[in-house]
C-alpha positions in Angstrom: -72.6 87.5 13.5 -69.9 86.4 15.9 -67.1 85.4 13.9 -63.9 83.6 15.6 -60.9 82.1 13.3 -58.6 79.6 15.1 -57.1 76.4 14.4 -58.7 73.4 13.1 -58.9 69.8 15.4 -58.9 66.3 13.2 -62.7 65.7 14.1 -63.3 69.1 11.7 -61.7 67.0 8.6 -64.9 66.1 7.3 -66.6 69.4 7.5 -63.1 71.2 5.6 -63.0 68.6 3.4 -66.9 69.3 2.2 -65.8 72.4 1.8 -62.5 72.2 0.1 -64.9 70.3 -2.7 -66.9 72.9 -2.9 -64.3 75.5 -3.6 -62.3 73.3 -5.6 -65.8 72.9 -8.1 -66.1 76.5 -8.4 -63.0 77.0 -9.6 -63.7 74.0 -12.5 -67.0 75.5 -12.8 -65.4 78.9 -13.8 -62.7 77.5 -16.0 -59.9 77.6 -13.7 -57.2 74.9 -13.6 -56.8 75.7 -9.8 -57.0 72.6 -7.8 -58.2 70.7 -11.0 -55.6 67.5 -10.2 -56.1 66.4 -6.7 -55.0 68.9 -4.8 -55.3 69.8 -1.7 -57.3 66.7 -0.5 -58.3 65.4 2.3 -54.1 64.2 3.5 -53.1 67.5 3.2 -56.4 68.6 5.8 -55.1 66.5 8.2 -51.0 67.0 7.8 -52.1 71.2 7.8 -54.0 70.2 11.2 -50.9 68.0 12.4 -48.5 70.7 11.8 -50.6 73.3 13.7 -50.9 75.8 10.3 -55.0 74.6 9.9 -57.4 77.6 10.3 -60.9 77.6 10.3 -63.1 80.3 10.4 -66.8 79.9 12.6 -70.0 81.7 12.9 -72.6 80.8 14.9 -70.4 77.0 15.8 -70.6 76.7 11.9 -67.5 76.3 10.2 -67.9 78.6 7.1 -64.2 79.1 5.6 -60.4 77.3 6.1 -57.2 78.4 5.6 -53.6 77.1 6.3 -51.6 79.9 8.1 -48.0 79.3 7.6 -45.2 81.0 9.3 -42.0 82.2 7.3 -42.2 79.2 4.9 -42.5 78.9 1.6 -39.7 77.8 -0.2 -41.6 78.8 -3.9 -41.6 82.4 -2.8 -37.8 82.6 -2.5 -37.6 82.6 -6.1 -39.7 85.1 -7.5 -40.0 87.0 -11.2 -40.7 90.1 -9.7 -39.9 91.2 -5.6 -41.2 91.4 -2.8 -41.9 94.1 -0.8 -39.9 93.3 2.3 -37.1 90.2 3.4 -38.3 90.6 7.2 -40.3 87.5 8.6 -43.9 87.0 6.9 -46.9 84.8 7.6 -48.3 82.9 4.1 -51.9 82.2 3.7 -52.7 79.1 1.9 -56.0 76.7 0.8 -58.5 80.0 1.4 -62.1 78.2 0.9 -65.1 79.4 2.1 -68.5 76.8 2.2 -70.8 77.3 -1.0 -73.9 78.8 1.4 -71.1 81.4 2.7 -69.6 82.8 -0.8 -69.3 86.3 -1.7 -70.1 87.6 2.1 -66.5 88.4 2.0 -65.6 86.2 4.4 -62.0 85.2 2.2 -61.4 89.1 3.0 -62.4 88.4 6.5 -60.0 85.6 6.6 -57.5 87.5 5.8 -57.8 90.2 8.3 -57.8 87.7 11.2 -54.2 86.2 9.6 -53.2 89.7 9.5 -53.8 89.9 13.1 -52.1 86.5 14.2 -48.8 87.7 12.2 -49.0 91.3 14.2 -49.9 89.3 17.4 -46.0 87.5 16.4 -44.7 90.7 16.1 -44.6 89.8 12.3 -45.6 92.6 9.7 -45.6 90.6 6.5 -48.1 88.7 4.9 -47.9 87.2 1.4 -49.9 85.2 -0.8 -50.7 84.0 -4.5 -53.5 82.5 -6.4 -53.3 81.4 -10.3 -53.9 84.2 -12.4 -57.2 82.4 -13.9 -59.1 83.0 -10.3 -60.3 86.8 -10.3 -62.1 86.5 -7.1 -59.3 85.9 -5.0 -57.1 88.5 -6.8 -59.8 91.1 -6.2 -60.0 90.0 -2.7 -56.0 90.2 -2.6 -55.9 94.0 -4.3 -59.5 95.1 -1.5 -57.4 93.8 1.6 -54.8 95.8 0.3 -52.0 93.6 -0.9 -49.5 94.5 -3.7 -48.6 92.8 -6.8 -45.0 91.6 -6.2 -44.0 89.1 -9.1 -45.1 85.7 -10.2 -43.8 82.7 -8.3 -43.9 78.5 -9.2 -46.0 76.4 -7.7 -46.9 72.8 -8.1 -49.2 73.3 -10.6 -47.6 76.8 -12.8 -47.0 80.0 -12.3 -48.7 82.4 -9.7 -49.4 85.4 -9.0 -47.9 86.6 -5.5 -49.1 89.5 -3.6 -47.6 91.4 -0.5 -49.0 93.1 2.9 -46.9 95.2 5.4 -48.3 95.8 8.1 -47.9 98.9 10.3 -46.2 98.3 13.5 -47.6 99.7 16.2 
């Protein structure tokens, strides 16, 4: 399959939203308290879109994953128990879902590697990222993409687990 990852348009709301549910369900369905209170939600879709950091990922004109791609901000991550890898610039992946008839092709690991190439394309060679520590598929996608347990940071909702990529330069 053909797969292209770029940014999302406000007439794709509908279709991330759908599948923003469906993540965040999985995660209640397998006891997580990830996303359990509201968050993200549809507002946060569309501000992600406004601000240009909204991602999807297609197959076949199907939208089958979403991301937020953020450059160099994060304010959580500049406090960290732990640390980082690197201080240099660094892209942050955010709101990974993938639609329920799409899970566990690796597509989240496929997300990743097209975020991995936006942030060399910037001549950035850092990625980071963190998930709660009660979601084992996305820190087994982290640890197969090749990220490296850096610390635990705070996020809205508790603590995180935050993971690290450098990438080569070329």
């Amino acid at each position: 399959m053909n797969y292209n990852f770029r940014k999302a348009v406000l007439t794709e709301v509908p279709q991330i939203w759908e599948i923003l549910q469906q993540a965040i369900m999985r995660r209640k369905n397998d006891g997580s308290k990830q996303w359990q209170d509201g968050y993200p939600n549809e507002e946060i879709i569309k501000s992600d879109i406004e601000k240009g950091i909204a991602y999807v990922l297609t197959g076949n004109d199907e939208i089958m994953g979403y991301a937020a791609v953020i450059f160099n901000d994060e304010p959580a991550y500049n406090d960290i128990k732990g640390a980082w890898l690197s201080k240099r610039e660094f892209i942050v992946i955010h709101r990974i879902a993938i639609s329920d008839k799409q899970s566990g092709k690796g597509l989240a690991k496929l997300i990743m590697t097209f975020t991995e190439d936006i942030a060399l394309k910037n001549n950035i060679y850092s990625v980071k990222v963190d998930t709660n520590f009660d979601n084992p598929a996305m820190l087994k996608t982290f640890e197969n993409c090749g990220y490296s347990y850096c610390g635990e940071v705070m996020l809205r909702d508790g603590i995180r687990k935050a993971y690290e990529k450098l990438l080569p330069k070329a």
